[in-house]
C-alpha positions as CSV (number, residue, x, y, z in Angstrom):
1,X,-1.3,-4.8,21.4
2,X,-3.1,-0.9,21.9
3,X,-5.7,-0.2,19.7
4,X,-4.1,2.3,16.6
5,X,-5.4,5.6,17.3
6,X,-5.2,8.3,14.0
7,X,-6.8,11.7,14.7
8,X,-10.0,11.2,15.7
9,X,-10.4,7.3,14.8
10,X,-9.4,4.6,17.0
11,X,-9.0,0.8,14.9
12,X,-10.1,-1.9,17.6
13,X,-6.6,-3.7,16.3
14,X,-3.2,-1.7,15.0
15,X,-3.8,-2.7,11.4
16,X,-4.4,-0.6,7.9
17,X,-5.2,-2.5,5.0
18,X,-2.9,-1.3,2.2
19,X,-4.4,0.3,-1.3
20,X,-4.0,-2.1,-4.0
21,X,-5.0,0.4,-7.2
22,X,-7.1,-1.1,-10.3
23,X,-9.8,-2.4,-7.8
24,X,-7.3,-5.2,-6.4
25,X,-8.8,-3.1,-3.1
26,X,-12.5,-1.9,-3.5
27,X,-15.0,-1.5,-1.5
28,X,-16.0,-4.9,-0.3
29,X,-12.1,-5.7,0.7
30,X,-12.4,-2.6,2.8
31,X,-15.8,-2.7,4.1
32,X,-14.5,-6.6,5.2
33,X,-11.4,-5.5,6.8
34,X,-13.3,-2.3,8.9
35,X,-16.1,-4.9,10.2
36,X,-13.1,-7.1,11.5
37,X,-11.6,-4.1,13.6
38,X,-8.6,-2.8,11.1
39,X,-8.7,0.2,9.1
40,X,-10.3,-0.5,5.6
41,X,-8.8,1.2,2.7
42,X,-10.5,1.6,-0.8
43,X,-7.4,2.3,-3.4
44,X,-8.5,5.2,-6.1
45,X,-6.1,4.7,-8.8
46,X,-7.4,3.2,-11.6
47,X,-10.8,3.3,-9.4
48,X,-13.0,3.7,-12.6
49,X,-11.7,1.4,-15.4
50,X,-13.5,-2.2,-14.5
51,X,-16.7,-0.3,-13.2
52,X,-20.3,0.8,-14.1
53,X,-19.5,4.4,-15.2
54,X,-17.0,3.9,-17.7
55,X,-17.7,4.0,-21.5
56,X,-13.8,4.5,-22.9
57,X,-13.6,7.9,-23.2
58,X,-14.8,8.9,-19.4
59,X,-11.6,8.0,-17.5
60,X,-11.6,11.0,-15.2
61,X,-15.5,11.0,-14.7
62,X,-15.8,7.7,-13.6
63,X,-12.6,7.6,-11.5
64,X,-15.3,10.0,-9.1
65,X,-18.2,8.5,-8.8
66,X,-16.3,4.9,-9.3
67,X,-14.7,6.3,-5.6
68,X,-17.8,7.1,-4.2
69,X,-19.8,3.8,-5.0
70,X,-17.1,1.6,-3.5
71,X,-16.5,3.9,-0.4
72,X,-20.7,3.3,0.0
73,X,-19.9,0.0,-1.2
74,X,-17.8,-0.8,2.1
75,X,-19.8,1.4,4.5
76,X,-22.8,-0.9,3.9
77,X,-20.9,-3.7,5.3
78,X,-19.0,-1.7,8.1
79,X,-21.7,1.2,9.1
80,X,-19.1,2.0,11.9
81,X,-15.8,0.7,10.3
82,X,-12.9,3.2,9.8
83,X,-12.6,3.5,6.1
84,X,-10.2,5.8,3.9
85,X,-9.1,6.1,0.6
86,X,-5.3,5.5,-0.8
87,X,-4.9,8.4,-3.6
88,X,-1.2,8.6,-5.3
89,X,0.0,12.2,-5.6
90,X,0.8,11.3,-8.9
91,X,-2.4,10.9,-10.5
92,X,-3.6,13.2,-12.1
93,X,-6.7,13.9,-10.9
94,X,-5.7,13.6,-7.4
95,X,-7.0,16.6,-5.9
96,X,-10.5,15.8,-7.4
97,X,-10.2,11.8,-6.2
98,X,-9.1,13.4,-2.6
99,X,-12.5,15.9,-2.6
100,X,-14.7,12.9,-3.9
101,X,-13.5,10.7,-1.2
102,X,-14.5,13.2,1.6
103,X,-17.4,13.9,0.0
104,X,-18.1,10.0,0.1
105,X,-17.5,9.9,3.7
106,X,-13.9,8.6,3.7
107,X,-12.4,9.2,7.4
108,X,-9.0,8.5,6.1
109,X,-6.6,9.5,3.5
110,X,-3.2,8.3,2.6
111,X,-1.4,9.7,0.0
112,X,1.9,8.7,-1.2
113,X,3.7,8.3,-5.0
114,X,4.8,11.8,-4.2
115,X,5.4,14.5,-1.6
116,X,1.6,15.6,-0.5
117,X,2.7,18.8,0.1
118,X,-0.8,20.7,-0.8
119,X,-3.5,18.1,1.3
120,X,-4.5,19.9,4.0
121,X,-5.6,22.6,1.6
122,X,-7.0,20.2,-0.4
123,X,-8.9,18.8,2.8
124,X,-9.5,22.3,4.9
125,X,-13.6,22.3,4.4
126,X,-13.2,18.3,6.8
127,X,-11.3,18.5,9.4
128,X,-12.1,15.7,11.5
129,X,-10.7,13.5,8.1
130,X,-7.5,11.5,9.1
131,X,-4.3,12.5,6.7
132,X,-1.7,10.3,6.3
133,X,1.4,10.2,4.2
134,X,3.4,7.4,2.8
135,X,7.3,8.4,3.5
136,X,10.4,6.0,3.3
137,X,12.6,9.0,4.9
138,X,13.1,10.7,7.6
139,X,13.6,13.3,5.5
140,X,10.3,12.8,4.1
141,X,8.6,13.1,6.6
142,X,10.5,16.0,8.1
143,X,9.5,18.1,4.7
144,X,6.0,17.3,4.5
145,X,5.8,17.6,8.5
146,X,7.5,21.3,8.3
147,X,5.4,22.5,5.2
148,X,2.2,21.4,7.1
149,X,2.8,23.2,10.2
150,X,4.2,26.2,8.6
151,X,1.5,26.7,5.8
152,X,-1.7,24.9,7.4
153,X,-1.1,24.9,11.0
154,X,-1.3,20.9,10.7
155,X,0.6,17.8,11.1
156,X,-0.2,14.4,9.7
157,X,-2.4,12.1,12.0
158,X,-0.2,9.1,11.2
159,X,3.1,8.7,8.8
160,X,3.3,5.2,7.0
161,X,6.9,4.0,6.5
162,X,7.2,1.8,3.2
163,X,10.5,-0.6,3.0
164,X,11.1,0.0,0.1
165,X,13.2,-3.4,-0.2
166,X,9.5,-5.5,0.7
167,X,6.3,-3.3,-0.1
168,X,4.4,-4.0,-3.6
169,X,3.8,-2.1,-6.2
170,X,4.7,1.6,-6.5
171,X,8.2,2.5,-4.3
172,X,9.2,5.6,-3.1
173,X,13.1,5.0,-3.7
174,X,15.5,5.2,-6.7
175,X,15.8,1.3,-8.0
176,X,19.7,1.2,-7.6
177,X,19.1,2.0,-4.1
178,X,16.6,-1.3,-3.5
179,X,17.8,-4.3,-2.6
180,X,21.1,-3.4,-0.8
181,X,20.6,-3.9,2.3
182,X,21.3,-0.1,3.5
183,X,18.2,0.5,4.4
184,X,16.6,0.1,7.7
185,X,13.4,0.3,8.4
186,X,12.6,0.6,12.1
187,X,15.4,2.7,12.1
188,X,13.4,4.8,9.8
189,X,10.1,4.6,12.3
190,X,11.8,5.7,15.0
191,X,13.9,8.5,13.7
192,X,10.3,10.1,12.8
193,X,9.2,9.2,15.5
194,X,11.3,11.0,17.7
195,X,11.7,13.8,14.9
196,X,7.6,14.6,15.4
197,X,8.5,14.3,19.4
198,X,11.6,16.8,19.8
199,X,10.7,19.3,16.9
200,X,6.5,19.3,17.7
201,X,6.5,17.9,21.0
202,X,3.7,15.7,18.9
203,X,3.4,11.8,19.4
204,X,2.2,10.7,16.2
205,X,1.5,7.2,14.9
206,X,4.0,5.6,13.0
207,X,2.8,2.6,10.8
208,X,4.8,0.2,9.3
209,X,4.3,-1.1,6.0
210,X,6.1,-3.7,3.4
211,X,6.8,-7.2,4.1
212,X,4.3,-7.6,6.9
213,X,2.4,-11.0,6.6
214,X,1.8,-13.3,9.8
215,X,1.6,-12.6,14.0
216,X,5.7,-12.8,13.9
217,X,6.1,-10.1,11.5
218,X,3.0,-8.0,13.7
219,X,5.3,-8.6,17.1
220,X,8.3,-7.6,15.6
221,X,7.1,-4.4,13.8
222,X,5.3,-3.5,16.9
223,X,8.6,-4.1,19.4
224,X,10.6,-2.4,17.5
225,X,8.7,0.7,17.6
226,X,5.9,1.1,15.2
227,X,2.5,1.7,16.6
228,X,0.6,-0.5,13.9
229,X,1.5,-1.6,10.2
230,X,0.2,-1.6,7.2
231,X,-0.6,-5.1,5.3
232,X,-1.6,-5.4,1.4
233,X,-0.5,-8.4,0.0
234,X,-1.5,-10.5,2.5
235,X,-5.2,-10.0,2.1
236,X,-5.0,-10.7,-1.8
237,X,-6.0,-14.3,-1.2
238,X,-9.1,-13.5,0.4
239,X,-13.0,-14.7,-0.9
240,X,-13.6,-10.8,-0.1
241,X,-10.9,-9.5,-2.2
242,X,-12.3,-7.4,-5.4
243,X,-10.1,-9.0,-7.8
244,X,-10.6,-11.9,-10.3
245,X,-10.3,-15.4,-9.4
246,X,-7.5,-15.8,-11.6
247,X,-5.4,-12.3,-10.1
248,X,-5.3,-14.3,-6.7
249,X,-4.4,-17.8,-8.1
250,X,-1.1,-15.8,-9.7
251,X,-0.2,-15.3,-6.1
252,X,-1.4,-18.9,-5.3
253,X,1.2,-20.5,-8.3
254,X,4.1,-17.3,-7.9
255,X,7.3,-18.6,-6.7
256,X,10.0,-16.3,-4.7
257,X,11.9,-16.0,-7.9
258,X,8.8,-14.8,-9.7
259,X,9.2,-11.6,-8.1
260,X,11.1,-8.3,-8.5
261,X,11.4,-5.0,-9.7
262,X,10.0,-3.7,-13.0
263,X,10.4,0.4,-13.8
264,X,7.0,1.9,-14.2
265,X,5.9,4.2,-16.6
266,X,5.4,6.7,-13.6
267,X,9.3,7.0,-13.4
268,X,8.9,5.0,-10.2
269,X,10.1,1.4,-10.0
270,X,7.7,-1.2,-8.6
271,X,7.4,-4.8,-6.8
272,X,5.7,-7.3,-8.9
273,X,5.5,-10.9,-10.5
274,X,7.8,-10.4,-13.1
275,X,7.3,-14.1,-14.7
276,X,5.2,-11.9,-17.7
277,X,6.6,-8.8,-18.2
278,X,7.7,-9.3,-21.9
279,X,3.6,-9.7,-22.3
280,X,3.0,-6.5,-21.0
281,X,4.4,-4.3,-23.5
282,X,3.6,-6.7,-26.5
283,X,0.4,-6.2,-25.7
284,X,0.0,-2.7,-26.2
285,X,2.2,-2.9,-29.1
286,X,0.2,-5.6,-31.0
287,X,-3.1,-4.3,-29.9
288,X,-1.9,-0.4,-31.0
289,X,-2.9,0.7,-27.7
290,X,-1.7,4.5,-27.0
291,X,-2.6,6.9,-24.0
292,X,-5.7,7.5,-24.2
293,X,-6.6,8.1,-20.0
294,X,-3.4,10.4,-19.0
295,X,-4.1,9.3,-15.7
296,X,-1.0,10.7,-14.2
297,X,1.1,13.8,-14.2
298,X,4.0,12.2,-15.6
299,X,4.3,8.8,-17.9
300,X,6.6,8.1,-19.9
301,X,4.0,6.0,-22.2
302,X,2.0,9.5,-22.5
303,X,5.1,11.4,-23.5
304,X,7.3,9.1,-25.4
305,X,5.5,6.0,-26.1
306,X,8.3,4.0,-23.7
307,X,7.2,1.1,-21.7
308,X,3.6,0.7,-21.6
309,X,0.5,1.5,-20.0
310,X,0.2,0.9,-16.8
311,X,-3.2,1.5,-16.1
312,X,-5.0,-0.7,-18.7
313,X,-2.0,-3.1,-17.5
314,X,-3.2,-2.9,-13.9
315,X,-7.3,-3.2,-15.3
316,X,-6.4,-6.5,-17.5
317,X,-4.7,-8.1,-14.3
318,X,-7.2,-7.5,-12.4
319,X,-10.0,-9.0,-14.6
320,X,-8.2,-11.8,-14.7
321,X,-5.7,-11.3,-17.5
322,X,-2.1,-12.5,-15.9
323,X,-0.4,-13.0,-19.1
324,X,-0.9,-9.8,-20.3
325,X,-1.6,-8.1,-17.0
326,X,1.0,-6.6,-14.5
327,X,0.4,-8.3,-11.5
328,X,1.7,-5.7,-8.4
329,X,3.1,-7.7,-5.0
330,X,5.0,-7.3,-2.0
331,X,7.5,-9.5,-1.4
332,X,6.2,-12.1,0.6
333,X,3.4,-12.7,-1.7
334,X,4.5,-16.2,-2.7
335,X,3.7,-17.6,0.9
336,X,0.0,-17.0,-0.2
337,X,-0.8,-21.1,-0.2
338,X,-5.0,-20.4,-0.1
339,X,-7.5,-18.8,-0.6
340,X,-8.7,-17.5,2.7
341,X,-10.9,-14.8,4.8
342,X,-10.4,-11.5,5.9
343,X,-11.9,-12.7,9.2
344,X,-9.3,-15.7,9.4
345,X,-6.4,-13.7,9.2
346,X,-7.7,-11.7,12.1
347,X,-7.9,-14.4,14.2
348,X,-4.3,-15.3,13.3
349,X,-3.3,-11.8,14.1
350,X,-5.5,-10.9,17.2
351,X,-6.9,-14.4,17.7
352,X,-5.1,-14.5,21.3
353,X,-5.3,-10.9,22.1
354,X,-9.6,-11.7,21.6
355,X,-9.3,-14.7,23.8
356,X,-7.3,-12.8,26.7
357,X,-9.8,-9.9,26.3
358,X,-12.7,-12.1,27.1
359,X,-10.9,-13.7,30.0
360,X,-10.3,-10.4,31.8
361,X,-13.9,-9.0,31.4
362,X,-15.1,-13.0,32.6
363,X,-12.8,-11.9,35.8
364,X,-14.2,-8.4,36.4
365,X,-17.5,-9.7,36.1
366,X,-17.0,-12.4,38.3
């Protein structure tokens, strides 16, 4: 396994930690997972809700300096790490999360929830900052790539493929199309692959993301092409994790069944434990609870009232609340059997590659 190199940062292992919004991923999950060698990545919706700087009525204000607390948060703990920030295009205050991030030192940003079409504007004053999309498509990726170069003289540093048939949470795919069995994901990572190769004569990273959870899946992913991947779920059962106690024993107790699609307010459908989803919009019926955040650009809770809110949703779970709480997942979180460390699944993943390191620099010294 080659160390993952985006732009100017090179990972000691090919790993990204995924952004799991509402704090689920926070600083000390991030600051962990840099300090072991991967990429640590602090997620920025939903950033301010369970934090310091929030009175109620503040969403937007503490969303910013929520960011920047956790980014300093997790460069405490990894001075050197590579750290980034996930920000969903469909937030709406996504260009102000993006700015706030860089300003916070953040040496990565993915984006995806959306087509970042405008991010290397948004990121022209840093350019030594990492940029990433999220694309399940070739086409995707072809569009963002092409709008890039033309308009910014830029390509992306790395393109994360999300399967949309395994990943948690928020999907970049139309729900009748998940779950068929059409798509193919490595198929995916190497037709951008070679699309970045023959149109920009450009070799750039291609991580895979969704279903990714022990050494097996690593090897695979990696043989089949990818040049690192993308893991979320997997470090939910972690002591360093910034959710509740009872957010990670949902995983602990899920079942396989437990999980499956629900449609999201965001007009996106989503990967989660499904085992409470009448709770979730009796909640904010019995409590009265309306829109009172408008924390993205489209919701169909701000605008009709239909569903419910998926941000106070995402802040209950992860407080602790999984009755009322929408609990996001890939779909391999029900494998989660204890509550571990970020530094023992690292030795799972790399454990050997450590040990055969050592050996050769014992032989050179020799």
């Amino acid at each position: 396994m080659k160390p993952l190199r985006i732009g100017k940062y090179v990972a000691k292992y090919p790993l990204i930690q995924g952004g799991m919004g509402a704090r689920i991923s926070a600083g000390n999950l991030a600051g962990h997972v840099a300090k072991n060698g991967g990429i640590g990545i602090v997620a920025a919706a939903g950033i301010g809700m369970n934090s310091g700087h929030f009175n109620g009525h503040n969403y937007f204000e503490a969303d910013l300096e929520a960011i920047k607390d956790e980014l300093r948060k997790a460069y405490a703990i990894a001075p050197d790490g590579i750290i980034g920030v996930n920000v969903m295009v469909a937030l709406s205050d996504y260009a102000q999360l993006v700015k706030a991030s860089i300003e916070a030192g953040a040496k990565v940003i993915i984006c995806g929830a959306g087509l970042p079409m405008s991010l290397p504007e948004l990121t022209a004053h840093a350019p030594d900052v990492a940029l990433v999309p999220i694309a399940s498509s070739v086409r995707a990726a072809q569009l963002i790539a092409r709008k890039w170069h033309k308009a910014y003289n830029r390509l992306p540093d790395a393109v994360v493929v999300e399967d949309p048939d395994t990943a948690g949470g928020h999907l970049g795919e139309k729900m009748e199309h998940i779950g068929t069995g059409q798509y193919d994901q490595y198929a995916t990572v190497r037709g951008i692959k070679e699309f970045f190769r023959s149109e920009f004569n450009a070799d750039i990273p291609i991580i895979a993301a969704g279903g990714i959870w022990d050494r097996a899946d690593l090897e695979h992913a990696l043989a089949e092409g990818a040049d690192g991947v993308q893991m979320a779920s997997r470090f939910v059962c972690t002591e360093e994790c910034d959710a509740e106690d009872g957010f990670k024993q949902r995983y602990l107790d899920c079942t396989k069944e437990d999980i499956g699609l629900i449609m999201s307010p965001a007009g996106l459908p989503g990967r989660a434990i499904l085992s409470n989803q009448d709770n979730i919009r009796q909640h904010d019926l019995d409590y009265g609870i309306t829109c009172n955040q408008a924390c993205l650009k489209k919701c169909s809770y701000k605008e009709t009232g239909e569903r419910f809110c998926i941000v106070t949703a995402l802040d209950r779970a992860q407080r602790g609340d999984v009755e009322t709480g929408l609990v996001f997942c890939g779909s391999n979180a029900w494998k989660a059997d204890r509550i571990t460390t970020v530094h023992e699944i690292f030795e799972e993943l790399f454990g050997e590659q450590k040990k055969a390191a050592a050996t050769e620099e014992l032989k050179q010294a020799a």
